[in-house]
C-alpha positions in Angstrom: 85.2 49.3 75.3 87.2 52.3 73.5 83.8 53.9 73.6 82.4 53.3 76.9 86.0 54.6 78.1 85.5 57.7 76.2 82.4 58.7 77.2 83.9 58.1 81.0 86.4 60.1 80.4 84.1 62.7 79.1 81.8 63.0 81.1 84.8 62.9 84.3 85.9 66.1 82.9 82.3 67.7 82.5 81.9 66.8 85.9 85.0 68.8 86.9 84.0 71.7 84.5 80.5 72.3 86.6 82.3 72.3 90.1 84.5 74.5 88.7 81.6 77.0 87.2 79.1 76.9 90.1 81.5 79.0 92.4 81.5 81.9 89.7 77.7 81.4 89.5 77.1 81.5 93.2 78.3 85.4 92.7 80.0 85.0 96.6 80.9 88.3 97.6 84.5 88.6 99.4 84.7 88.8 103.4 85.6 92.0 104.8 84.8 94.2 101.5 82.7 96.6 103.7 84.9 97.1 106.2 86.7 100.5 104.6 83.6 102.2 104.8 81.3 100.7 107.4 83.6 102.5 110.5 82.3 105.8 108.5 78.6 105.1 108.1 76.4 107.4 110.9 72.4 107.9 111.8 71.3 110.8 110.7 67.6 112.4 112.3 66.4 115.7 111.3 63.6 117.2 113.6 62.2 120.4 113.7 61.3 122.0 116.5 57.8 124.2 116.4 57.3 127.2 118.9 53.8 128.7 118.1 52.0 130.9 119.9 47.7 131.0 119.6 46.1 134.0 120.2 42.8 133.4 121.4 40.3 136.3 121.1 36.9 134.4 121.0 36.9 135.8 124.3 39.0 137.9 126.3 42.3 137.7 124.6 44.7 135.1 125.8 48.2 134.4 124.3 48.9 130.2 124.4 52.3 129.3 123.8 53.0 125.8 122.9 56.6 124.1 121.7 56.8 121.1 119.8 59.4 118.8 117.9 58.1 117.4 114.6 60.5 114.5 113.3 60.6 115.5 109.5 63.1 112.7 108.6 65.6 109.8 109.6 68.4 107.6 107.3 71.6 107.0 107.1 74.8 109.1 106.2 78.4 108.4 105.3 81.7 110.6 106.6 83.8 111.7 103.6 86.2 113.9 105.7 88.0 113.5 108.7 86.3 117.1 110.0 82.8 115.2 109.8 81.4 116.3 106.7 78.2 113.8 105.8 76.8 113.2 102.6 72.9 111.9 102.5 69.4 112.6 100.6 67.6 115.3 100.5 64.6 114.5 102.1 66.2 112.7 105.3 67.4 116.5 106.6 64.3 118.3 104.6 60.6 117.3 104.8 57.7 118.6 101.9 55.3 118.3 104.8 54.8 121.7 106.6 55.4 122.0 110.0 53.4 124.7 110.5 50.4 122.9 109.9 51.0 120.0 112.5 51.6 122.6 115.1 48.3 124.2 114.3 46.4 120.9 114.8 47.7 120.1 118.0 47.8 123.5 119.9 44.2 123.8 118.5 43.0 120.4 119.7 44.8 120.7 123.4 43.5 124.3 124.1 40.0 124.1 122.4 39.6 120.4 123.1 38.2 119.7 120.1 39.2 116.6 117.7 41.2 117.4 115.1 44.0 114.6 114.0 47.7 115.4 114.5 48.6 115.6 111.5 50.0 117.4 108.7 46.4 118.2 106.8 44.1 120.7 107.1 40.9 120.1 108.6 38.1 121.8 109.8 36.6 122.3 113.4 32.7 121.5 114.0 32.3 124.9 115.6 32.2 128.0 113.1 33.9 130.6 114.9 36.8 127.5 116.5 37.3 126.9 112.3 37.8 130.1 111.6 40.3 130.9 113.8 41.6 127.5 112.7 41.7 129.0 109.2 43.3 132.0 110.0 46.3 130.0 112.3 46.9 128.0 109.3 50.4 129.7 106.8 51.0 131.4 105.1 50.8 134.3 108.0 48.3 137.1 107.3 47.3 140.3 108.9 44.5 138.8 110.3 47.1 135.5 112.0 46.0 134.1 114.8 49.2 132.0 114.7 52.5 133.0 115.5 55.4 130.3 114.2 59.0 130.1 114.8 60.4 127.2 113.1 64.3 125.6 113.9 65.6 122.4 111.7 67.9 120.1 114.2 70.0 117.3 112.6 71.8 115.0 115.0 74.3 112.6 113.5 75.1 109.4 115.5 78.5 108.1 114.7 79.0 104.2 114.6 81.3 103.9 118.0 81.3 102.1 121.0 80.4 103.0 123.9 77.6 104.4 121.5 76.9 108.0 122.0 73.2 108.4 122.9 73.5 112.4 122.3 75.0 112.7 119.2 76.4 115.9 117.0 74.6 118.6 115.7 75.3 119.4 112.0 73.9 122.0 109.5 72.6 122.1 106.2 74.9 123.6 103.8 73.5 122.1 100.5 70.0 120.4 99.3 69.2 119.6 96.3 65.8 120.8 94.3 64.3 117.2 94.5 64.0 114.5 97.7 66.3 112.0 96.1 69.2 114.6 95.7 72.3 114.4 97.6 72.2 116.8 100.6 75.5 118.0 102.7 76.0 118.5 106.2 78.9 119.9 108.4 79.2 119.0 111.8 78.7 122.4 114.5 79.7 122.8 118.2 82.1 119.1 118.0 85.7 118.3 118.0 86.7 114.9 117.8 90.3 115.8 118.0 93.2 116.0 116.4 92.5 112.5 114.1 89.0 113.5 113.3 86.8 110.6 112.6 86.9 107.7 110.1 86.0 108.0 106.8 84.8 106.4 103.5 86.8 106.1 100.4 84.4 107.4 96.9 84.9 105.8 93.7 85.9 107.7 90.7 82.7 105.8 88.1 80.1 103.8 88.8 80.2 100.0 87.1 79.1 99.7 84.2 79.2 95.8 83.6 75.8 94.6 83.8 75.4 92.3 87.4 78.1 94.5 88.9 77.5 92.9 92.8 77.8 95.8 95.3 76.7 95.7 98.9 74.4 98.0 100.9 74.9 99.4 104.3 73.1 101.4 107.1 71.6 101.7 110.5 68.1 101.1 111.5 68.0 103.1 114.4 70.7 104.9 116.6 73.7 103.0 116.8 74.4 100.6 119.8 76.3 97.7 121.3 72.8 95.4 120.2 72.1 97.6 117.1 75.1 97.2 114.8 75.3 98.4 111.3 72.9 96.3 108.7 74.7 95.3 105.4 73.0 93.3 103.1 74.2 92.2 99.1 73.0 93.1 95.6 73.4 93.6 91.8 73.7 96.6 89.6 71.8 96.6 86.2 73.6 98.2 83.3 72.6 102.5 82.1 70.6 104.4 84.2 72.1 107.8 85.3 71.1 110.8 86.9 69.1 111.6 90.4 66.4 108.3 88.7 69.3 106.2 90.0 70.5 102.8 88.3 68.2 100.0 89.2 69.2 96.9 90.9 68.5 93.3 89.7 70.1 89.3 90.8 71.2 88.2 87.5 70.2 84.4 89.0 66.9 85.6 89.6 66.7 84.1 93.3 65.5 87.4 94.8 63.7 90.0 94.2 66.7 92.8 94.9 64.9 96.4 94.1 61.8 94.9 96.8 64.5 93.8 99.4 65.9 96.9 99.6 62.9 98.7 99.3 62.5 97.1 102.6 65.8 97.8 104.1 65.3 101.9 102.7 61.5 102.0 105.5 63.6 100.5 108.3 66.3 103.2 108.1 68.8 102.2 105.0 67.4 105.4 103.3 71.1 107.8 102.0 72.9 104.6 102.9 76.5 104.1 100.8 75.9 101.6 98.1 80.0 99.8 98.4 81.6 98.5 95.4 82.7 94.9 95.5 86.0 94.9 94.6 87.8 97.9 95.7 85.3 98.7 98.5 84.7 102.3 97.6 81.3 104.1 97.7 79.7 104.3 94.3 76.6 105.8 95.3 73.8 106.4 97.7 70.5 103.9 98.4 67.2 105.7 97.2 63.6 104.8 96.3 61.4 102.7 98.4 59.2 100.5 98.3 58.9 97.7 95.5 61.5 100.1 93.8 64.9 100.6 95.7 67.9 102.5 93.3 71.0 104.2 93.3 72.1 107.7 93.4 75.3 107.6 91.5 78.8 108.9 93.0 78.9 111.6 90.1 76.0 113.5 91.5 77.5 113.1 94.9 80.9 114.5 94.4 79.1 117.3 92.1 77.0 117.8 95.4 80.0 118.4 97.2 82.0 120.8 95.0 78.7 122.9 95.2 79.1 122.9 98.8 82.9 123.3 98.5 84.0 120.3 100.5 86.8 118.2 99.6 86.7 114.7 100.6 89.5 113.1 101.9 91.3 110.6 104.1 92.5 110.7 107.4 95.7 109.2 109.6 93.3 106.8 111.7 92.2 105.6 107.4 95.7 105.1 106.4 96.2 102.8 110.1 93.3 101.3 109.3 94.0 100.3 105.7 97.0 99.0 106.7 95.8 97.0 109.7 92.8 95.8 107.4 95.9 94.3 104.8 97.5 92.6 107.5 94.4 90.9 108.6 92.3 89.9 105.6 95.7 88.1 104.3 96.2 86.0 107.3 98.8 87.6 108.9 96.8 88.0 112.1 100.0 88.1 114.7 101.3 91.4 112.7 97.6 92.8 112.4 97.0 92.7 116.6 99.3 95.9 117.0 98.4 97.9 113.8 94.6 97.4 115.1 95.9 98.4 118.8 97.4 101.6 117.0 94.0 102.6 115.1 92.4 102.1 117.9 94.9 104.6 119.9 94.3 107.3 116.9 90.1 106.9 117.5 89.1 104.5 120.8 85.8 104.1 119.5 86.3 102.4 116.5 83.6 99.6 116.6 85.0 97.4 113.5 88.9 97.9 114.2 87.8 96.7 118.2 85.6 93.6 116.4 88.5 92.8 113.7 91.3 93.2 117.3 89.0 90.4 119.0 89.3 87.8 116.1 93.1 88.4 115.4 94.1 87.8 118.5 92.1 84.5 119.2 93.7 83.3 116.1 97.2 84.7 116.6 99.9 82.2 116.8 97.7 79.4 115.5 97.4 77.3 112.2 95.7 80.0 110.3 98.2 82.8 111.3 100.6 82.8 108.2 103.2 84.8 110.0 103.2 82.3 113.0 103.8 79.7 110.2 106.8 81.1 108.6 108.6 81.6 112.1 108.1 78.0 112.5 109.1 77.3 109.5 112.3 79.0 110.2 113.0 77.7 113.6 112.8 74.1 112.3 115.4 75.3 109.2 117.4 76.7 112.3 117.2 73.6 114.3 118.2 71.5 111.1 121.8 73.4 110.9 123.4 75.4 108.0 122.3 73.9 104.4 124.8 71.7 102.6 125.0 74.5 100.0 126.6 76.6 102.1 129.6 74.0 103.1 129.9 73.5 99.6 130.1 77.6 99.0 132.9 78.4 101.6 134.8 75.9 100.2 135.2 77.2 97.0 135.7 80.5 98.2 138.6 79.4 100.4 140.1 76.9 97.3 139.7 80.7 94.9 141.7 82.2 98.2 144.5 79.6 98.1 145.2 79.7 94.4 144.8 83.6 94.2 147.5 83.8 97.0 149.6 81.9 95.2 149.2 83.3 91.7 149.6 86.6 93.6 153.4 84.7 95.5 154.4 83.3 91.7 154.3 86.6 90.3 156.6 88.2 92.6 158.7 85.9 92.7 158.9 86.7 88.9 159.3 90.2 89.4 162.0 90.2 92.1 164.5 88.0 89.4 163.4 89.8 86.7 164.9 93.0 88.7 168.0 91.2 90.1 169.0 90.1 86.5 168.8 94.0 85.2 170.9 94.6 88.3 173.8 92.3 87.4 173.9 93.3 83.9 173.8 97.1 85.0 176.4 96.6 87.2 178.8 94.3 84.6 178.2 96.4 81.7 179.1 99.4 84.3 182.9 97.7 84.9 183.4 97.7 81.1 183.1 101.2 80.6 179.4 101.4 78.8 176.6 103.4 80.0 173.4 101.4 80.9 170.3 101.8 82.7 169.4 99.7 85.7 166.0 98.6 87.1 166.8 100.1 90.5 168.6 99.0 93.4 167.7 95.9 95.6 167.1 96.2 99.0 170.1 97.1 101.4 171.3 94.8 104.2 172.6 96.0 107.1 176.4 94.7 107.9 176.7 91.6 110.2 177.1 92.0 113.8 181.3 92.4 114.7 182.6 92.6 118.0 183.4 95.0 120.2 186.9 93.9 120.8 187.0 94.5 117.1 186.4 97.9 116.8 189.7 99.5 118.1 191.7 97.3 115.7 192.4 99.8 113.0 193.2 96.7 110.1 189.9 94.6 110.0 188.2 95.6 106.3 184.5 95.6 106.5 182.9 92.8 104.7 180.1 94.4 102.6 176.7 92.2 102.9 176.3 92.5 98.7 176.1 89.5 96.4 179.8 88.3 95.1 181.4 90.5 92.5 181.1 89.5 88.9 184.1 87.4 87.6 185.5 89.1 84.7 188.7 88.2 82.7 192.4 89.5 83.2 193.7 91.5 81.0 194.2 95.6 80.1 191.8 97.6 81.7 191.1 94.9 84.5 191.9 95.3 88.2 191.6 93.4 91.2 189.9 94.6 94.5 191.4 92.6 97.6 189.0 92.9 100.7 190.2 91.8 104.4 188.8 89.3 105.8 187.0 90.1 109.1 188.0 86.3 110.8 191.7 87.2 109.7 194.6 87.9 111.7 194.2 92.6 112.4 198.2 92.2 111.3 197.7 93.1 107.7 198.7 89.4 106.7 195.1 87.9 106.5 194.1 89.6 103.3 192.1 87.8 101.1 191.5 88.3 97.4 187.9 89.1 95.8 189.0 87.8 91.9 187.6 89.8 89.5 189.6 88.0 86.7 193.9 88.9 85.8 196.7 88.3 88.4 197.4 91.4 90.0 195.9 92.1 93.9 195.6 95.4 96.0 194.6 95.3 99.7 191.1 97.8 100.2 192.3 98.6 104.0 189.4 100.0 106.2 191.1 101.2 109.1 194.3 103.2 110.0 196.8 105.2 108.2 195.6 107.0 104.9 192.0 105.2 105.0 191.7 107.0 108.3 188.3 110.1 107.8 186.8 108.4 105.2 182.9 107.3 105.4 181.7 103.8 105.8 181.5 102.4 101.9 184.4 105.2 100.7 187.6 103.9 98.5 190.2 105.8 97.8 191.4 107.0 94.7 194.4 104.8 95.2 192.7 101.6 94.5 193.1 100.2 91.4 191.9 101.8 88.0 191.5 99.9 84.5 194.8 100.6 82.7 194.8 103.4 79.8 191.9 105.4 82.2 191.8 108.5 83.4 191.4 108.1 87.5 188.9 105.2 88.6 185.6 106.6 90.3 183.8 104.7 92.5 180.3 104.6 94.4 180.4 105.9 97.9 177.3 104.4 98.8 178.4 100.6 98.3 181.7 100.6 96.8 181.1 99.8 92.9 183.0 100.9 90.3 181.5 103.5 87.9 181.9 104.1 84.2 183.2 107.1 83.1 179.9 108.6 82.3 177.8 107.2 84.8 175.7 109.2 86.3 174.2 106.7 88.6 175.5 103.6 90.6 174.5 100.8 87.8 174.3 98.8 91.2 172.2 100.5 94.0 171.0 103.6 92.0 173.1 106.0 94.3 173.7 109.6 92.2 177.2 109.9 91.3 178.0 113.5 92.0 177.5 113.6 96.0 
């Protein structure tokens, strides 16, 4: 039984192994890879136009003029600036056949009517003197011509937009290279696409060098249109090969046969078409070949094709709204992608794949797939559910941190204001005895209770000062007693009372009438009693405290001495 379970067990997790390994074997390309350079691929159609003129002298002389248009070849290009600047092969802009000779043919079989094919061989006429001026019409021109030939190449590149445009641009040569499966490149003449210019395609620094490296391959098979869209197709790198003999291609599962399907794809119109790297989605070369025998043109020979012709490639704004609408939409964020696709499609109306890619996000906006719709749901239901628990539990202890800050903060100054009153007293008693001290500053002053008015023309009532109680200090030499009035007594000088300050002796401290009369509010006179032995007895004239004899300061509320 331990055995049989064992070998279940086993082969469970062999099981899970293969259904784990046959999506990496399956070599699935990701959706949407092609879709940073496929708004830049264009047609491209080269056709020269022939004007030849026969002069006939077999018998009286006759001039025939005849104008023809000879296609010399047709592919696929890609945009690699925002100005229009098109990279392709050679030989789809620049044929080996001569043109000369086709126009020979047919101007020689419509005015002689004799058969000769339209074609771009030689032949001969049955009629001696017809084949010898046959001979003679045929380049290179002689003295003896009987051909005159004015050749023009046209190259019209079709961009991939929609509506399609059935006319085209006209573009020029401005580099070929020596061979047919060279990169050729052509600027755009007598077109402005305004201020954006047109999309472009991103070009890879390398080519891959892993062996397998999947790619995909793109082109059109005739001029763009609303039933013609742009034919992209898969396929697999082989490893070395460099130079204008390309790098082969091969299916590392050996289910197709790659280099003869695109061998087909190059005769329907693929020929010069970008060859798209799989994981960045940046053009690492150019289709070539034909046949049983399809290859790549590396990037390195294109970009070295380009610095000949002194073209930079580069990116334009509608790329960078592309890009970013691209983001948005290939991660599922479809309700966000709608308006950056609206925007591209502001920047260049005739974007065909940012129109395709506006269609799909907005069918699927706001449903299950849209991530962005699923978040806002997401927080709609947390807002419907009410503030988390954790933020209850948060406030509280930031108001319980409040509460016993506050009252650290009350405890403290509480602290502080005794700590000052003590140093007051013991200023103010060590003041009495004669010493010099220094205080910790004066408290804050009161203001004196309310009093009457029917009191203030009665020239006997003493003020009652709002200061704590004077210290009691012992009787004896050097002590005095200061006797204020009280301001309930009777105003006939008998309702003294007496502030003990320790002995047996009392003065009256009269604040009203006869010799107190001019003084300030707070002044004593020099009259009131002075410690025995002493010179004359100072006091403060801001509250009334007796000063030491070298105080310079009121030991009580700070007041300076001399004023």
């Amino acid at each position: 039984m331990r055995r049989l379970g064992s070998a279940l067990v086993f082969l469970g997790g062999l099981g899970v192994v293969v259904a784990m390994t046959a999506p990496a074997l399956a070599h699935e390309h990701p959706s949407g890879i092609t879709d940073l350079v496929t708004p830049a691929v264009v047609r491209v159609e080269a056709t020269a136009r022939v004007d030849v003129t026969l002069l006939d002298h077999i018998g009286e002389l006759v001039h025939v003029e005849r104008s023809y248009e000879v296609p010399i070849g047709s592919g696929t290009g890609t945009v690699v600036t925002p100005e229009g600047a098109v990279v392709t092969l050679t030989r789809v802009v620049k044929s080996a056949k001569d043109v000369e000779v086709y126009a020979a043919n047919r101007i020689f079989a419509e005015h002689h009517k004799v058969k000769i094919p339209a074609d771009f061989e030689r032949h001969h006429a049955k009629d001696d003197r017809i084949d010898h001026h046959l001979q003679e019409c045929y380049p290179p021109k002689r003295p003896t011509a009987t051909c005159i030939f004015d050749v023009t190449t046209e190259i019209r590149v079709f961009p991939n937009i929609s509506p399609p445009d059935r006319e085209g641009f006209k573009a020029e040569i401005v580099t070929t290279a020596g061979s047919p499966d060279g990169p050729a490149v052509l600027a755009p003449a007598g077109r402005a696409d305004g201020g954006t210019g047109m999309p472009t395609a991103p070009l890879a620094a390398s080519v891959p060098d892993k062996e397998g490296s999947p790619v995909s391959v793109a082109g059109f098979t005739g001029r763009p249109a609303a039933n013609l869209p742009e034919t992209v197709d898969i396929a697999h790198l082989r490893a070395g090969g460099a130079g204008e003999g390309g790098r082969r291609f091969k299916d590392p599962e050996g289910k197709a046969d790659e280099p003869k399907k695109l061998g087909a794809l190059i005769g329907r119109g693929l020929l010069g078409g970008p060859v798209i790297e799989d994981h960045k989605g940046e053009v690492v070369g150019l289709l070539t070949g034909g046949g049983d025998d399809a290859r790549m043109l590396g990037v390195r020979e294109v970009t070295r094709a380009l610095a000949e012709a002194r073209v930079t490639p580069r990116r334009g704004p509608i790329d960078a709204a592309f890009e970013q609408a691209l983001t948005r939409f290939h991660t599922g964020y479809y309700g966000d992608a709608v308006p950056a696709f609206q925007r591209v499609l502001e920047l260049y109306p005739g974007h065909t794949v940012a129109a395709a890619r506006l269609k799909e996000a907005q069918a699927k906006r706001g449903t299950a797939e849209d991530k962005g719709a699923a978040q806002g749901r997401s927080s709609l239901a947390d807002d419907r559910r009410g503030p988390p628990l954790w933020m209850f539990l948060a406030a509280g202890g930031v108001l319980v941190a409040a509460v016993l800050a506050a009252a650290l903060l009350l405890w403290r100054r509480g602290a502080a204001t005794e700590a000052s009153g003590t140093s007051g007293r013991s200023g103010t008693s060590e003041g009495s005895s004669g010493e010099e001290t220094e205080v910790a500053g004066p408290p804050t002053p009161v203001p004196p209770p309310f009093r009457p008015p029917a009191e203030a023309a009665d020239p006997t009532v003493a003020v009652n000062r709002s200061f704590p109680a004077l210290p009691r200090t012992p009787s004896g030499p050097g002590r005095s007693v200061l006797v204020a009035r009280d301001p309930g007594a009777d105003t006939g000088g008998t309702g003294a009372r007496s502030a003990e300050t320790g002995g047996t002796g009392a003065r009256s401290a009269e604040t009203g009438g006869g010799a107190a009369e001019g003084r300030g509010p707070g002044t004593l006179s020099e009259q009131e009693t002075r410690p025995t032995g002493t010179g004359p007895q100072r006091y403060c004239t801001a509250c009334g405290m007796r000063l030491g004899p070298a105080h310079r300061f009121c030991g009580y509320c700070g007041h300076p001495c001399e004023t």
